[in-house]
N, C-alpha and C positions, 0 to 999 in steps of 0.2 A: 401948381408947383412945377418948376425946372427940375428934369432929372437928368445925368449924364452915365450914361453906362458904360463900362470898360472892361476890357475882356480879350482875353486870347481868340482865336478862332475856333471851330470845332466847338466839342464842346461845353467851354464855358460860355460861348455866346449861346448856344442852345440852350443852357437852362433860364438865359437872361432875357430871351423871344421866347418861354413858355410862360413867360409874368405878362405877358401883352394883355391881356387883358385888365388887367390893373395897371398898365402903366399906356395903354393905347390913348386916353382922353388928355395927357401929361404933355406937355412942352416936354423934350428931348433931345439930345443928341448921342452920338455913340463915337468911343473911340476904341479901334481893333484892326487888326492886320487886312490888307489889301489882299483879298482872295477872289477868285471869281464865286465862290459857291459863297462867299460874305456879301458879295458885291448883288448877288441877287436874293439873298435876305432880306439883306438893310436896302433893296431898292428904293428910293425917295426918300430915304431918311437921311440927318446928318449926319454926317459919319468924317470924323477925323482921324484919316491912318497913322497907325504909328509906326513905329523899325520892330523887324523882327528879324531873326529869331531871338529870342528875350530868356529864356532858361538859358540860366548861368551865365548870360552873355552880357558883360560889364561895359564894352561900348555902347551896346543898345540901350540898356539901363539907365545909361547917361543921357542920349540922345532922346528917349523919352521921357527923361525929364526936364531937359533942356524943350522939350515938347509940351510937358502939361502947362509950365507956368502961364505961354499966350495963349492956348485951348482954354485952362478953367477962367483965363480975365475974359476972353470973349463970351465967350456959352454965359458964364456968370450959375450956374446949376443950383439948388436950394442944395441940394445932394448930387453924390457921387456913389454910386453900387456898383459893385465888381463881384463878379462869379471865381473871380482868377485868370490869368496866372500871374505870370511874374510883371506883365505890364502893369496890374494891378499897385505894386509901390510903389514907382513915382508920384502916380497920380493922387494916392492916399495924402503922400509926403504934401506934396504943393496945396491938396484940397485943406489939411489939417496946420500948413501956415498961414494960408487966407480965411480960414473960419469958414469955409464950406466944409459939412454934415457928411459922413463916410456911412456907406453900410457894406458889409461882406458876408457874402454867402460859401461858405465849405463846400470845395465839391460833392456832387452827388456821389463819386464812386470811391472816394477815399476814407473810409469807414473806419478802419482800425489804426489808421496813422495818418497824423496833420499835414496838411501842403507846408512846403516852404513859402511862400506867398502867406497863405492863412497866415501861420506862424507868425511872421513881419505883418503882416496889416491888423493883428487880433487887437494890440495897444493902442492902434489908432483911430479904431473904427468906434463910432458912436452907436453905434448895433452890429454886432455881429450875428450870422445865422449859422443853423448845422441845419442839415439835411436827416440824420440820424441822432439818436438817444447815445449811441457809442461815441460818437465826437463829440458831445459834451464834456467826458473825459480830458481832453486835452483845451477844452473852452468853455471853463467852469460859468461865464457870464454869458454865454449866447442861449439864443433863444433857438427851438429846433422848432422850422417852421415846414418840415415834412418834405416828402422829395418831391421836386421840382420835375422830375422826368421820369 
């Protein structure tokens, strides 16, 4: 299985490199912000940067989306998982017009009130996850697959 991960820095990429072990024998790519403390994470992995900063930010928004469409035709991913944040929509948008499989996972630390992000990707996502029994509250169809960190 191809899988492409997508994710702010900090972190929602940390909860997305604590799944390594279930996703370490996987064909991969990753797409997230250009930081040095990312840059030595994802060492030797693929990694496609996108523009940031992305909360609230309606240029960048655009610009990674004008990003995911030659990212998801290249990679080609069976799936698309995203921890958050807000890069997390383009790429849902572009995976859920090509018929590539979405999953998202709720932040770990947002317990009593849903992301923006979650929010918008909750419709499009062919599995949704919560981290906690309280966020299923607000994502009556996800599955709580326990916390991640």
């Amino acid at each position: 299985m191809k899988l492409m991960f997508v994710a702010s820095a900090g972190g929602h990429l940390a909860q997305l490199v604590a799944l390594e072990s279930w996703w370490e024998n996987n064909a991969r790519s990753w797409v997230t912000f250009r930081r040095p403390e990312v840059e030595a994470v994802l060492e030797g992995e693929d990694v496609t940067w996108c523009h940031f900063p992305t909360t609230r930010n309606l240029p960048n928004a655009f610009r990674n989306l004008l990003l995911a469409w030659p990212t998801l035709k290249k990679n080609r991913p069976d799936v698309v998982i995203s921890a958050g944040a807000a890069v997390s929509v383009p790429f849902f948008i572009v995976a859920r017009l090509l018929g590539i499989k979405t999953v998202y996972i709720e932040c770990f630390d947002r317990i009593t009130m849903p992301t923006l992000s979650g929010r918008i990707c909750y419709p499009m996502s062919d599995l949704f996850c919560v981290q906690w029994d309280e966020q299923l509250a607000y994502y009556p169809e996800a599955v709580n697959i326990g916390q991640l960190l």
